[in-house]
C-alpha positions as CSV (number, residue, x, y, z in Angstrom):
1,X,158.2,105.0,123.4
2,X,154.6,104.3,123.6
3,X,155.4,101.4,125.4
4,X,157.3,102.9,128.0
5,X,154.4,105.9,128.8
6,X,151.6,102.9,128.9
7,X,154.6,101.2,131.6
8,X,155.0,104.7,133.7
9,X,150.8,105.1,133.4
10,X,149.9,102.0,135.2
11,X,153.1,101.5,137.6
12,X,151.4,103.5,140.3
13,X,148.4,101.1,139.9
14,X,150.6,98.1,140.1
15,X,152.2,99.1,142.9
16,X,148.9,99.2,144.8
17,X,147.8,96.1,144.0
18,X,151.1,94.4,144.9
19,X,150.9,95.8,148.3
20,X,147.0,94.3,148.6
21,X,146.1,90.9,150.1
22,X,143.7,89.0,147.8
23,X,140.8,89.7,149.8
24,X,141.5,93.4,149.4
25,X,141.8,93.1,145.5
26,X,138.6,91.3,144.5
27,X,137.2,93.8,146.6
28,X,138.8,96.8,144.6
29,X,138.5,94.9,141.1
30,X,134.5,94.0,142.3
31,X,134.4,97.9,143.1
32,X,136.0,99.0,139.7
33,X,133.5,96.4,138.0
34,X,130.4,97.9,139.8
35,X,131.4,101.4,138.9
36,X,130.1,101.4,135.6
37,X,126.9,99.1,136.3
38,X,125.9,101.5,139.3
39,X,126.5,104.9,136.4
40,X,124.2,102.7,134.2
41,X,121.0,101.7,136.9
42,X,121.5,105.7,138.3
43,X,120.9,106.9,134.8
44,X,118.2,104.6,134.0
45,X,116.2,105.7,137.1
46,X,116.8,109.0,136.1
47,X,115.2,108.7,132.8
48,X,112.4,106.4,134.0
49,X,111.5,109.8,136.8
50,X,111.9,111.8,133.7
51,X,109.0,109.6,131.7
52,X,106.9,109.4,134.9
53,X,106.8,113.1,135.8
54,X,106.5,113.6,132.0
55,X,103.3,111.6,132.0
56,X,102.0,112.9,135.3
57,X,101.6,116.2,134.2
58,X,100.0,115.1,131.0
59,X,97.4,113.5,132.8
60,X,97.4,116.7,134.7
61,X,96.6,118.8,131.6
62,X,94.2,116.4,130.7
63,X,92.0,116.9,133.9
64,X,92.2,120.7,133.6
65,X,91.4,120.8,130.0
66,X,88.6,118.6,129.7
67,X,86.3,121.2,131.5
68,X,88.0,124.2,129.4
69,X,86.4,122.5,126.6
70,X,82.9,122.2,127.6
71,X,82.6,125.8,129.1
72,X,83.8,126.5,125.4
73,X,80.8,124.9,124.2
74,X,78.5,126.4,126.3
75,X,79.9,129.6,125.8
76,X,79.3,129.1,121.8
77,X,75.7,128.0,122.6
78,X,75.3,131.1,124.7
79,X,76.5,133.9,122.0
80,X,74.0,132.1,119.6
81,X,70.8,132.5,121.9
82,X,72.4,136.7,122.6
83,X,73.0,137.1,119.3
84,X,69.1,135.4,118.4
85,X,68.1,137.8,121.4
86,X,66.3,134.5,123.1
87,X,67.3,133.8,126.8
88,X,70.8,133.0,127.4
89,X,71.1,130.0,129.9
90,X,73.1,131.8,132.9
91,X,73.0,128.8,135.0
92,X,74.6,126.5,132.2
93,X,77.3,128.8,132.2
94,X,77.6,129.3,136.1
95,X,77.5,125.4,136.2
96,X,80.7,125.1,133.5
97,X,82.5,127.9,135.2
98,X,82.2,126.2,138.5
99,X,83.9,123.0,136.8
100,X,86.7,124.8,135.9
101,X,87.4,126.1,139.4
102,X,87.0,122.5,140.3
103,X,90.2,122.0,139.2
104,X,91.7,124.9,140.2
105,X,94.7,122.5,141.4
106,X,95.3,121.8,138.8
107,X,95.6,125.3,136.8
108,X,97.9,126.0,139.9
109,X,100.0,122.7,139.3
110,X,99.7,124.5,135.4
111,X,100.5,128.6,136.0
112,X,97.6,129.4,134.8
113,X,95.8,130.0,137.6
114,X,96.1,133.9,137.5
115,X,94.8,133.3,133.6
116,X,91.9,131.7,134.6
117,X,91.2,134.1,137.2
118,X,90.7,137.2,134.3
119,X,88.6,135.1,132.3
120,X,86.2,134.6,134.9
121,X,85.7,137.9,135.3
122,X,85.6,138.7,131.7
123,X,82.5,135.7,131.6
124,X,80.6,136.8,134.6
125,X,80.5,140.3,132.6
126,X,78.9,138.8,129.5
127,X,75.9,140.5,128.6
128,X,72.6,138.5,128.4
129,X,70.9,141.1,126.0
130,X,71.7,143.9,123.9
131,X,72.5,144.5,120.5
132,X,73.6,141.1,118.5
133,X,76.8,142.9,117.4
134,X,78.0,143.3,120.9
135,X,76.8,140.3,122.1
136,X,78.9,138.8,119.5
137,X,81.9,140.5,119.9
138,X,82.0,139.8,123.9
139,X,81.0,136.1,123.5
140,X,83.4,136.0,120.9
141,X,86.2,137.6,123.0
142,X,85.1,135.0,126.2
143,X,85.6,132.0,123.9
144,X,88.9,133.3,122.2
145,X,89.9,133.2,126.1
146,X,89.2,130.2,126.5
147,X,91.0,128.6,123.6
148,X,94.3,130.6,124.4
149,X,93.8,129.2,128.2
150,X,93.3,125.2,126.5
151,X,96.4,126.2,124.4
152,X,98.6,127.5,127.5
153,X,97.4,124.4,129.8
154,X,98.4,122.2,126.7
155,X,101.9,123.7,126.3
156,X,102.9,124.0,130.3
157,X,101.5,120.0,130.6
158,X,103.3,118.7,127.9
159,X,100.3,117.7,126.0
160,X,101.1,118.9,122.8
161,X,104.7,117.7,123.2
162,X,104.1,114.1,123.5
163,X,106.7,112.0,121.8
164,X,104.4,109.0,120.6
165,X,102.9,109.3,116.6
166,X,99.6,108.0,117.8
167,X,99.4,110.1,121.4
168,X,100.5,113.1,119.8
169,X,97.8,113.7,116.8
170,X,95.0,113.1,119.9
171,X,96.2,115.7,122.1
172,X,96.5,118.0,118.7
173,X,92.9,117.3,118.2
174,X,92.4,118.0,122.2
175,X,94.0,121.1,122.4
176,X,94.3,122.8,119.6
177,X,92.2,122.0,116.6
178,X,88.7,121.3,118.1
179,X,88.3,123.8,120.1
180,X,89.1,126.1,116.8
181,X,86.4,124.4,114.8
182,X,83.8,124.6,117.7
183,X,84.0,128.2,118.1
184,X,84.7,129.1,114.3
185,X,81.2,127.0,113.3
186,X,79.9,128.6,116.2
187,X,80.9,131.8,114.9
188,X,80.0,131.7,111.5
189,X,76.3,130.7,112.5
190,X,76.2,133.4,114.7
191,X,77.8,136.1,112.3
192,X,74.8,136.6,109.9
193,X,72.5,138.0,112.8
194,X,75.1,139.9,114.3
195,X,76.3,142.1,111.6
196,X,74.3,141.3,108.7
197,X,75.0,140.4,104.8
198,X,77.8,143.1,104.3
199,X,80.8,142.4,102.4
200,X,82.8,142.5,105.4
201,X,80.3,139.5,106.9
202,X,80.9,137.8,103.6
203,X,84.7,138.0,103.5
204,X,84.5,136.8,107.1
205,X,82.4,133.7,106.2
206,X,85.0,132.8,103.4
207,X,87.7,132.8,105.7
208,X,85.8,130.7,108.4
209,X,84.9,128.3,105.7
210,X,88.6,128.0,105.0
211,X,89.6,127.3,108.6
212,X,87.0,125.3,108.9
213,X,88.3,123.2,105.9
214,X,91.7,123.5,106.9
215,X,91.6,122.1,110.4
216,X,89.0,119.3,109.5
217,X,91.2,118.1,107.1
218,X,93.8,118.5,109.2
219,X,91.8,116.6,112.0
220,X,90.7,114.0,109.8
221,X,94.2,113.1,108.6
222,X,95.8,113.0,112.2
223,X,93.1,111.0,113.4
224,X,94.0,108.3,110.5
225,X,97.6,108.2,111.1
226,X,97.2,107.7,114.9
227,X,94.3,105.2,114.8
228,X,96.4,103.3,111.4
229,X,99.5,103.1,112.8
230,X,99.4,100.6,115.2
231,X,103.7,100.0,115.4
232,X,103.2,100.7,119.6
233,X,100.6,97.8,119.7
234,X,103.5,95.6,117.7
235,X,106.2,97.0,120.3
236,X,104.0,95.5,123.4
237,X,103.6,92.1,120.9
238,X,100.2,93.1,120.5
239,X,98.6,92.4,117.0
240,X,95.3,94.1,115.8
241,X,93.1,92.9,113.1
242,X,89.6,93.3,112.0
243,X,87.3,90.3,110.7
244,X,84.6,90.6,108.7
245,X,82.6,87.9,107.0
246,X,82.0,89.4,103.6
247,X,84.4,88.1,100.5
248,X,87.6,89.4,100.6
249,X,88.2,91.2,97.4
250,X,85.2,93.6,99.1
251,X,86.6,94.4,101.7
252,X,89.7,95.2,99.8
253,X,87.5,97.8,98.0
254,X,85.8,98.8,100.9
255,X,88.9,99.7,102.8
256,X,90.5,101.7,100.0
257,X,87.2,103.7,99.6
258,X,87.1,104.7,103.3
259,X,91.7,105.3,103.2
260,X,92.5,102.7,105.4
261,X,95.4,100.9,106.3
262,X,94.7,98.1,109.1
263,X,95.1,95.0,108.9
264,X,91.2,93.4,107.7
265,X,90.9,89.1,107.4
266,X,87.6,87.9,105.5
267,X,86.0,84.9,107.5
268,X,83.9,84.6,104.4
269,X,82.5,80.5,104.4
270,X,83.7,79.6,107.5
271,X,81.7,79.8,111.3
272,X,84.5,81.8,113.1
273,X,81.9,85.1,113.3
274,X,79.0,82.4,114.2
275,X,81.2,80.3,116.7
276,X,82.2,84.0,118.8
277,X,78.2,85.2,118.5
278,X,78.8,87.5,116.3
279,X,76.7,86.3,113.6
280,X,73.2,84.7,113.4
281,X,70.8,82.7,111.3
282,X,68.1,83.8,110.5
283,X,65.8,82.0,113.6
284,X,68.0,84.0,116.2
285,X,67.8,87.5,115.2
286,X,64.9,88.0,117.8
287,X,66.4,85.4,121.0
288,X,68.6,86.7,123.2
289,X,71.7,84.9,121.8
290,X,74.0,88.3,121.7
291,X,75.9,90.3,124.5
292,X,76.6,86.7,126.5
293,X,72.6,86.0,126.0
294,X,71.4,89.5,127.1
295,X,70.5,91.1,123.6
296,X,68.4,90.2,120.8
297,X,70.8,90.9,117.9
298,X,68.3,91.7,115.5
299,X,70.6,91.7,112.7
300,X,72.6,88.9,111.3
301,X,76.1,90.5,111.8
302,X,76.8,92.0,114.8
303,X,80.2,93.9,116.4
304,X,82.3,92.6,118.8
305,X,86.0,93.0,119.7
306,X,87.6,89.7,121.3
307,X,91.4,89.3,123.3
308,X,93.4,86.3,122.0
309,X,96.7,85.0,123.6
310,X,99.2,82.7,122.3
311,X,101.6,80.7,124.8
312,X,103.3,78.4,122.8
313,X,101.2,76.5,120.5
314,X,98.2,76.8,122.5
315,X,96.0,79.9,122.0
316,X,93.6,81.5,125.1
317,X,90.1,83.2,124.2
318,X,91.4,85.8,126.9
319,X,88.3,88.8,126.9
320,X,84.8,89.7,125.0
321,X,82.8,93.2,124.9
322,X,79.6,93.5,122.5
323,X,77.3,96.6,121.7
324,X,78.0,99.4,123.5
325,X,80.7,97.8,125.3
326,X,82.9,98.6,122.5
327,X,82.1,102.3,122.9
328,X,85.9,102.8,124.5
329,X,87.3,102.0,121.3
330,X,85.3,104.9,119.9
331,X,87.6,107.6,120.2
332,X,84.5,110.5,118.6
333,X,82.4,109.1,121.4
334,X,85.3,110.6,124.1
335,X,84.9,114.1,122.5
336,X,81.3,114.1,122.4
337,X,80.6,113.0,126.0
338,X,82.9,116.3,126.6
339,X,80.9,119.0,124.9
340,X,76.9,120.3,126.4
341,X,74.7,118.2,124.1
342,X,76.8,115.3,124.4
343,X,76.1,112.5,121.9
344,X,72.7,113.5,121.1
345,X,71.6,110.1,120.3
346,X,67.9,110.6,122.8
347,X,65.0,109.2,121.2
348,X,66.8,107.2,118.6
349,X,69.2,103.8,118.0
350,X,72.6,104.3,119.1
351,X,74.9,105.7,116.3
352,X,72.1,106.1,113.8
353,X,73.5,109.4,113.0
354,X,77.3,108.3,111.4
355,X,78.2,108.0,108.2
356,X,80.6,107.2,106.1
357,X,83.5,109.8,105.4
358,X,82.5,111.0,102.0
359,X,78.7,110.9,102.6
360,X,78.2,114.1,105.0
């Protein structure tokens, strides 16, 4: 029975092809073949335009945001000097507004163009005197715009819904939980001289220090498990290690005090840190042997960050970057270069001011 419907399915078929010179059929049986590989390559190019216009309009919210954060900032610094009663810096503000028009495109590209648009007027009504408790409230109201306009960009560009681990706790930080601890710190500074030591002020100050607590936890914990898990560096055959020259079983130590979870060798009793001038004896600290012979090192261990490639059995010394060249690896450096007083590091050495986790 089964037999016989397969026989009565594919006699229409048959029939075709017997009437076909053999030309004609391998160029039906090619067609039949290509069907299938043609369904394939469509639906590939479909998802690779997916994934493109995906990551365009990331890189979209990225441009519009970055500018939404600094007027945030100077909006903060601005309710402190009306809520201190000193001069508030109109022009700083004028100057952080007029970046955010700059991308105005971009809102538009965003729909929040007409969002924007209120805000602006709401800031260009900010009062630059008065009493502190309505100079707080109004700043306070200007800079809760601003977050919910970072948040809206950060939902219509996809920002907050990108798919990679590592990608995905960044644009958190971006979007939503930075801008919440720069205006909350702001805010609780700021809440003393606006409305005094009541109880209300008090319960208010609990509740910041909470959120404050919260998201800087919160912060601190996404950063580590997009910064630890290097699996996309492994999916591109791309390895990352750290070298250090002290005895292993320290570092070991060391990198459980500070949580970490990379991948740290100990060159301890061999030159590999002296042979990639990285470390120096003591007669060098003062020549210009570091940073390809532009630097003095002044210390006897330096950083550095240096590109190996293996092809075959041979291995390639492929790219070097000293001092401050390693500054795009420094993902706190990106976020400060984004707010008004930037790194702050004037007048002093370069990172003097970090610390280890547990010691601020």
């Amino acid at each position: 029975m089964l037999q016989e419907a397969f026989h009565r399915a594919f006699t229409p078929a048959t029939a075709i092809m017997g009437r076909l010179k053999y030309a004609q059929k391998f160029i039906l049986i090619g067609l039949v073949l290509l069907a299938p590989l043609a369904f394939v390559g469509y639906s590939y190019l479909q998802q690779q335009g997916t994934q493109t216009a995906f990551s365009a309009k990331e890189r979209v919210g990225v441009a519009y945001i970055q500018p939404l954060n600094a007027l945030l900032g100077t909006l903060v610094q601005a309710r402190d000097a009306a809520v201190k009663g000193t001069a508030v810096d109109k022009s700083a503000v004028a100057n952080a507004v007029g970046s955010v028009d700059a991308v105005s495109a971009q809102g538009a590209q965003l729909a929040v163009a007409d969002e924007w648009t209120k805000l602006k007027t709401q800031i260009g009504a900010l009062p630059s005197g008065g009493s502190p408790a309505t100079a707080y409230d109004a700043y306070s109201a200007a800079t809760a715009g601003v977050q919910k306009l970072i948040v809206d960009a950060g939902n219509t560009s996809n920002l907050i819904l990108d798919p990679d681990l590592d990608t995905f706790y960044l644009m958190d930080a971006f979007v939503n939980k930075l801008p919440l601890l720069v205006d909350t710190a702001g805010q609780s500074g700021d809440l003393l001289g606006a409305q005094g030591t009541s109880l209300a002020t008090k319960i208010q100050l609990a509740v910041d220090k909470g959120v404050l607590s919260s998201n800087g936890s919160a912060t601190d914990a996404g950063f580590q498990t997009a910064f630890q898990n290097t699996m996309h560096l492994n999916a591109r055959d791309v390895t990352m290690v750290a070298v250090s020259r002290a005895e292993l079983d320290k570092i070991t130590r060391y990198r459980e005090r500070m949580g970490w979870s990379f991948t740290w060798l100990s060159s301890h009793g061999s030159d590999f840190n002296f042979d990639y001038a990285v470390s120096f004896g003591a007669d060098e600290l003062e020549a210009l042997v570091f940073n390809y012979g532009t630097l003095a090192p002044g210390f006897g261990d330096r950083e550095g960050v240096r590109v190996f490639v293996k092809d075959g059995d041979e291995i390639f010394h492929a790219y070097s970057t000293y001092g401050r060249g390693i500054d795009m690896l420094n993902t706190a450096y990106h976020y400060l270069d984004i707010v008004p007083k930037g790194r702050g590091e004037e007048g002093g050495p370069p990172q003097q001011w970090v610390r280890r986790h547990d010691e601020y």
